[in-house]
C-alpha positions as CSV (number, residue, x, y, z in Angstrom):
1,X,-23.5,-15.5,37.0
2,X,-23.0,-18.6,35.0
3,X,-25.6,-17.6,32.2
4,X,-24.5,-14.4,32.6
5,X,-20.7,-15.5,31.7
6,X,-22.4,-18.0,28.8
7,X,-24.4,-15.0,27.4
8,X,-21.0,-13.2,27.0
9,X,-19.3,-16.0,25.0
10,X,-22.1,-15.9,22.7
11,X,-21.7,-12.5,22.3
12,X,-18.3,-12.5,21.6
13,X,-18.5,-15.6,19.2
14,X,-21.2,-13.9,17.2
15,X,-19.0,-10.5,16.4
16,X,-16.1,-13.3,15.8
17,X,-18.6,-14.9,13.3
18,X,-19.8,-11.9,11.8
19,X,-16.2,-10.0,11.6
20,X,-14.8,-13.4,10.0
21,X,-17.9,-12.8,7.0
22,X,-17.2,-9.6,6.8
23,X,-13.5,-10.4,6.2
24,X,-14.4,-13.0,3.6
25,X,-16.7,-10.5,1.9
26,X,-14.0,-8.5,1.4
27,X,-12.0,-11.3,0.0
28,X,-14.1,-12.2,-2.7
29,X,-14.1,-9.5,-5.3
30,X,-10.1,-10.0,-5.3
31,X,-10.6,-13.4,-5.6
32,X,-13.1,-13.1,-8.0
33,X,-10.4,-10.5,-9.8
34,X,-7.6,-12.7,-9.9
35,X,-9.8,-15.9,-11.6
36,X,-10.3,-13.7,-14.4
37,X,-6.7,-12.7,-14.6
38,X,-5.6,-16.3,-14.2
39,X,-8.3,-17.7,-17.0
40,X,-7.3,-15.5,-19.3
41,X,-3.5,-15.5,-18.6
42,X,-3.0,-19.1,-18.5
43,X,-5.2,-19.8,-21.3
44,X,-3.5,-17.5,-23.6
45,X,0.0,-19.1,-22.9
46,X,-1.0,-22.5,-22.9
47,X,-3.2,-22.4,-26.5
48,X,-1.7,-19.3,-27.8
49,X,2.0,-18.6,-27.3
50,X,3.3,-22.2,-26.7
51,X,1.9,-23.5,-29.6
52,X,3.2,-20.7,-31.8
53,X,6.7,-22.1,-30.7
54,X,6.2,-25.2,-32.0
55,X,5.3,-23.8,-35.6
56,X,7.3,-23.0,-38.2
57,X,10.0,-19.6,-37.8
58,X,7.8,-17.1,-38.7
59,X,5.1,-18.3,-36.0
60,X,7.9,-18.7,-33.9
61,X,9.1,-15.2,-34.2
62,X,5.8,-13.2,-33.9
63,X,5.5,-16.0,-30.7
64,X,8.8,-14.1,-29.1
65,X,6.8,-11.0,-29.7
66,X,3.5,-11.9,-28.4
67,X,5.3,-13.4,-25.2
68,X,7.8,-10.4,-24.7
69,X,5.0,-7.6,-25.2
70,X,2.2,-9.6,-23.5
71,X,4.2,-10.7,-20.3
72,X,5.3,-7.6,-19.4
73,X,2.0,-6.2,-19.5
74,X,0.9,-8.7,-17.0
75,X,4.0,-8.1,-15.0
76,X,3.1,-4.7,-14.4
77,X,-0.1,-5.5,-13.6
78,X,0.0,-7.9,-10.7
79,X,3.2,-5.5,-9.6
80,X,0.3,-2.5,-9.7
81,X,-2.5,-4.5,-8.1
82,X,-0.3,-5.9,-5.2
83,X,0.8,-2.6,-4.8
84,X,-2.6,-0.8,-4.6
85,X,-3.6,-3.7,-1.9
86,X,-0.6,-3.2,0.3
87,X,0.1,0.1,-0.4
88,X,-2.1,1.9,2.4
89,X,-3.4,5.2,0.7
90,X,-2.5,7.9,3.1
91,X,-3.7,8.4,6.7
92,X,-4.2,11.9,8.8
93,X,-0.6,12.5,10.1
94,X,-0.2,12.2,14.3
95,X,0.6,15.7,15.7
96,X,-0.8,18.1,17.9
97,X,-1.5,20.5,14.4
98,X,-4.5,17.8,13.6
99,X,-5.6,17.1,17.6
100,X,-9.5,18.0,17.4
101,X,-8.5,18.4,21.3
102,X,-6.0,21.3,20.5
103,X,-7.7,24.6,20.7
104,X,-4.1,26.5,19.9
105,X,-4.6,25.5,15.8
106,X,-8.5,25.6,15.7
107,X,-8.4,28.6,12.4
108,X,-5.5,27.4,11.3
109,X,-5.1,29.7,8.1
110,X,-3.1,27.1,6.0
111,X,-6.5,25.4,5.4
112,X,-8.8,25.8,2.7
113,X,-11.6,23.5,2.6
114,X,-13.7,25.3,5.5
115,X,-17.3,24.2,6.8
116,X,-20.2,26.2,5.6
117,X,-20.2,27.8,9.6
118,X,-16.0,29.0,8.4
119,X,-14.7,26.2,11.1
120,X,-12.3,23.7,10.0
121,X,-13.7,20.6,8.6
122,X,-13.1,17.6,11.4
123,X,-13.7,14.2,11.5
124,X,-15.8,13.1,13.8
125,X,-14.8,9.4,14.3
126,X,-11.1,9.8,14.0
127,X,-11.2,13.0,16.3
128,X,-9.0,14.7,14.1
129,X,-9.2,17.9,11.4
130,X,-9.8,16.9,8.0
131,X,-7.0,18.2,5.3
132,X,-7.7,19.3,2.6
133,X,-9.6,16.6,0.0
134,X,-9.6,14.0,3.1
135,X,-12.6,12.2,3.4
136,X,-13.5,9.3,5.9
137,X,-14.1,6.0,4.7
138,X,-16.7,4.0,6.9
139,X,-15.1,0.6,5.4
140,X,-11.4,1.1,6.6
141,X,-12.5,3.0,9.4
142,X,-9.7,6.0,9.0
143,X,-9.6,9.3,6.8
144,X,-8.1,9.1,4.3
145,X,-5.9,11.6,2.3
146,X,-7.0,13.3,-1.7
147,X,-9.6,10.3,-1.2
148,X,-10.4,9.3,-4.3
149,X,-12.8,6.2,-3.6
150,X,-12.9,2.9,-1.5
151,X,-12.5,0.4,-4.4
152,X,-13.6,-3.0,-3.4
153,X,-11.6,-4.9,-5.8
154,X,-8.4,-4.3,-4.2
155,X,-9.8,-4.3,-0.5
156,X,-8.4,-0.2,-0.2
157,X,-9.3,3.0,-0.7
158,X,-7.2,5.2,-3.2
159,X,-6.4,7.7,-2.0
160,X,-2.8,10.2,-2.4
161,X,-0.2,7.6,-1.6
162,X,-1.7,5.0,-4.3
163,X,-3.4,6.8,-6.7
164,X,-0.7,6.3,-9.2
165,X,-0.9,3.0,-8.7
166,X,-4.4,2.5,-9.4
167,X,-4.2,4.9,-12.3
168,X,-1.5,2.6,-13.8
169,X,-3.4,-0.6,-12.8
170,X,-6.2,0.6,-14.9
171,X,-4.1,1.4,-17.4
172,X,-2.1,-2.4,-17.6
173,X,-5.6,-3.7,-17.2
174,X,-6.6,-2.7,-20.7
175,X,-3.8,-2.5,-22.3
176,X,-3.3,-6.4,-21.4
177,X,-6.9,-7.2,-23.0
178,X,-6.9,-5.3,-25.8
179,X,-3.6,-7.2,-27.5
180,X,-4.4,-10.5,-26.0
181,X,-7.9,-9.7,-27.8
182,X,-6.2,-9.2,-30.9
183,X,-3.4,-11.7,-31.0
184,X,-5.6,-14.5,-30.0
185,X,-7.9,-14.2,-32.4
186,X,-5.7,-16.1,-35.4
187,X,-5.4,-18.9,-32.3
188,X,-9.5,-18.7,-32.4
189,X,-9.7,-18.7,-36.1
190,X,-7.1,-21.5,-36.2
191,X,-9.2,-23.3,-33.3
192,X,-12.0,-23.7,-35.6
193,X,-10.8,-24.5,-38.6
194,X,-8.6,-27.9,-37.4
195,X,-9.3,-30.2,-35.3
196,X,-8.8,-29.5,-32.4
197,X,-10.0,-31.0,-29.2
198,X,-13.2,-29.1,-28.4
199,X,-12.0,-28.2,-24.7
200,X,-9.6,-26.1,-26.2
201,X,-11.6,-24.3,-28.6
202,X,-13.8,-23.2,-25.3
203,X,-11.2,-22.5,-23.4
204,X,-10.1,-20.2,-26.5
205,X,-13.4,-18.4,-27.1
206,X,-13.7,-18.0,-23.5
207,X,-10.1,-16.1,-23.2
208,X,-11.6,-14.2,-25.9
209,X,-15.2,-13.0,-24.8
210,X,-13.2,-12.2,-21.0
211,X,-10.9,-10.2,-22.7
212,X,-13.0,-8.3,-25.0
213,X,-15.4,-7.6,-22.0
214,X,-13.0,-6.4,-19.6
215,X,-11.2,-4.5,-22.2
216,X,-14.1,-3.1,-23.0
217,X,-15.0,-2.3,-19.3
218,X,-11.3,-1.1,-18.5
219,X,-11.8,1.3,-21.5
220,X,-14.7,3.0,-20.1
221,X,-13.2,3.4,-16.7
222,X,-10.0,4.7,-17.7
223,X,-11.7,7.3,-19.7
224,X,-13.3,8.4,-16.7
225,X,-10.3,8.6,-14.7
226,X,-8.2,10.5,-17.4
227,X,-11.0,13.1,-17.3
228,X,-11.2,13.0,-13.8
229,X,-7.0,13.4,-13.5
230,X,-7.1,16.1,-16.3
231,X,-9.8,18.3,-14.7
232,X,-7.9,18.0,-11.2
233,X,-10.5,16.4,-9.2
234,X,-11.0,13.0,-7.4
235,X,-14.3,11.0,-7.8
236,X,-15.5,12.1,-4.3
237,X,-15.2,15.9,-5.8
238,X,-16.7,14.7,-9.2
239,X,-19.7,13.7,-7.4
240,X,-20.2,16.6,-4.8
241,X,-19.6,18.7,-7.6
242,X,-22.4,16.7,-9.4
243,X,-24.9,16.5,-6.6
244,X,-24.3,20.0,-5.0
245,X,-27.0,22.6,-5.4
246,X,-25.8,25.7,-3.4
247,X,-22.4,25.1,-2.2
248,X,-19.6,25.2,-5.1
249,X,-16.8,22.6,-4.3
250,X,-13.3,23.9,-4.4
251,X,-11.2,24.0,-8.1
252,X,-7.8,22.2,-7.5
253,X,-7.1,22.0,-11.0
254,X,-3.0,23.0,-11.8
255,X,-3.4,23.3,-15.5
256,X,-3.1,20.4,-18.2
257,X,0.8,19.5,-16.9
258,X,-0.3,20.4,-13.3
259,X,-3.0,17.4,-13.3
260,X,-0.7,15.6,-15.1
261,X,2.5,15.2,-12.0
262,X,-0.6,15.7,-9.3
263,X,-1.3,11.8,-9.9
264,X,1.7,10.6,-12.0
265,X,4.4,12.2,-10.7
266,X,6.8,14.9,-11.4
267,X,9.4,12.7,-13.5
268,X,7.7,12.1,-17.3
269,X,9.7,9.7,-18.1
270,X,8.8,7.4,-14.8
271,X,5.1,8.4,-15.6
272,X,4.3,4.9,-17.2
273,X,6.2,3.0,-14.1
274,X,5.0,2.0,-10.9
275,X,7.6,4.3,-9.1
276,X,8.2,8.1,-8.8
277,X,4.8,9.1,-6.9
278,X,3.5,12.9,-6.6
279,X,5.5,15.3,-4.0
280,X,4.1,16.3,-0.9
281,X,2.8,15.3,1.9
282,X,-0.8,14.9,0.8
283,X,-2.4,17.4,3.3
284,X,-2.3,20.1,1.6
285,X,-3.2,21.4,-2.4
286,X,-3.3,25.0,-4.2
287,X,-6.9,25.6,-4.8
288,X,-7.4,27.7,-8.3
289,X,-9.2,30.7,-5.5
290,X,-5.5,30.1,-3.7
291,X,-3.6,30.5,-7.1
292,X,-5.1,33.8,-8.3
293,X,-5.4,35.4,-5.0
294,X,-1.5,34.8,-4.8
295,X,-0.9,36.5,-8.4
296,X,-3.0,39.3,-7.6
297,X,-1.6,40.1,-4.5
298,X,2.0,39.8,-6.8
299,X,0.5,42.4,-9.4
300,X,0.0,44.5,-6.3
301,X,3.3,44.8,-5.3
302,X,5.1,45.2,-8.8
């Protein structure tokens, strides 16, 4: 009984052990994240903008500049990466409509996305039906709505509820390297040509090769994602689409404005702000086979 008892504390101090990794894994591509963002941040006030206050009025002036365009772009990002952390992406709604238990809304005709056998598509660790674009994600454990991906650098999935944000994050991201790229370059140039303490020339070139790389990096990704947003598909659909043989995926592309309020909401003028996110509920999307089968059955009637 005793070693019985002792063998279930080891048990249970082993999955504490090996849950507390796994948590700390998870930590460390954020924390890894926000070193970068601090470096380069901190560096780039402390040896670029503060000093150009303490020049002469036309340094000062462009130093105004630098600090009102280059804060706010940081702003926005740290208010988009806290809100794709916190922001959970969009779970299978509770009711009886998505019960795997409830034989009453087993053909359901509202749903599109069917299994190749014509059954609704269920999950079968939540115990739930999928809706349509909902995928399970084995790292948070839940399905998750219009999944997009699980992104390990904010410890989430994106999925409908924070889409936007992520979009925008990606956005801030580059747009924040690319003008601290080019308005610290006269601080680099200026680095080398005084004499300046030589800690603070490396500090310099090193705000300057992080930005340019993740600049760079950001570019590339947000290219991707504009496609991705512009064809109306997620990156889950990009690659089924990609790796699928003799099933065609469904076509939830809305046209070129369409895509557009599907991630950024419907208000143009909020598209740029972390607010105003897409209408509806997330469970349901017109399929282009949906679309046209609606007009033609309109043609009909007239």
């Amino acid at each position: 009984m005793l070693y019985r008892g002792g063998d279930s504390v080891c048990r249970g101090l082993g999955r504490c052990w090996r849950n507390g990794v796994h948590r700390l894994a998870n930590l460390l591509p954020p924390l890894f994240v926000l070193i970068i963002i601090t470096t380069i941040e901190s560096t780039y006030v402390l040896l670029h903008l503060i000093p150009l206050f303490r020049r002469d009025h036309e340094d000062e002036q462009r130093g105004i500049i630098h600090t009102a365009i280059s804060q706010t772009l940081v702003l926005l990002l740290f208010t988009c990466y806290a809100l794709c952390i916190f922001t959970p992406p969009g779970w299978v709604p509770e009711g009886v409509e998505w019960d795997l238990g409830n034989r009453d809304h087993m053909d359901q005709p509202e749903t599109h996305e069917m299994k190749t056998t014509g059954e609704r598509r269920y999950c079968k660790w939540c115990f739930k039906y999928k809706p349509d674009r909902c995928h399970h994600c084995r790292i948070c454990r839940r399905c998750v709505l219009k999944m997009d991906h699980h992104c390990p650098w904010i410890m989430n999935c994106v999925g409908f509820e924070n889409h936007k944000y992520f979009f925008l994050l990606v956005v801030y991201s580059m747009l924040s390297c690319w003008f601290i790229t080019f308005t610290v370059t006269e601080s680099v140039e200026r680095s080398a040509e005084s004499e300046d303490s030589m800690i603070n020339r490396f500090l310099l070139v090193l705000c300057l090769t992080l930005a340019i790389i993740m600049g760079s990096l950001m570019t590339v990704f947000l290219s991707f994602h504009v496609w991705l947003m512009l064809s109306g598909m997620t990156t889950i659909e990009f690659c089924e689409k990609a790796t699928s043989l003799n099933r065609s995926t469904q076509g939830y592309s809305q046209g070129f404005y369409g895509n557009l309020t599907a991630v950024l909401g419907p208000q143009p003028l909020l598209w740029f702000m972390p607010v105003a996110l897409p209408d509806g509920s997330g469970t349901m999307f017109p399929t282009v086979a949906h679309k046209s089968l609606k007009e033609g059955s309109l043609e009909q009637k007239i």
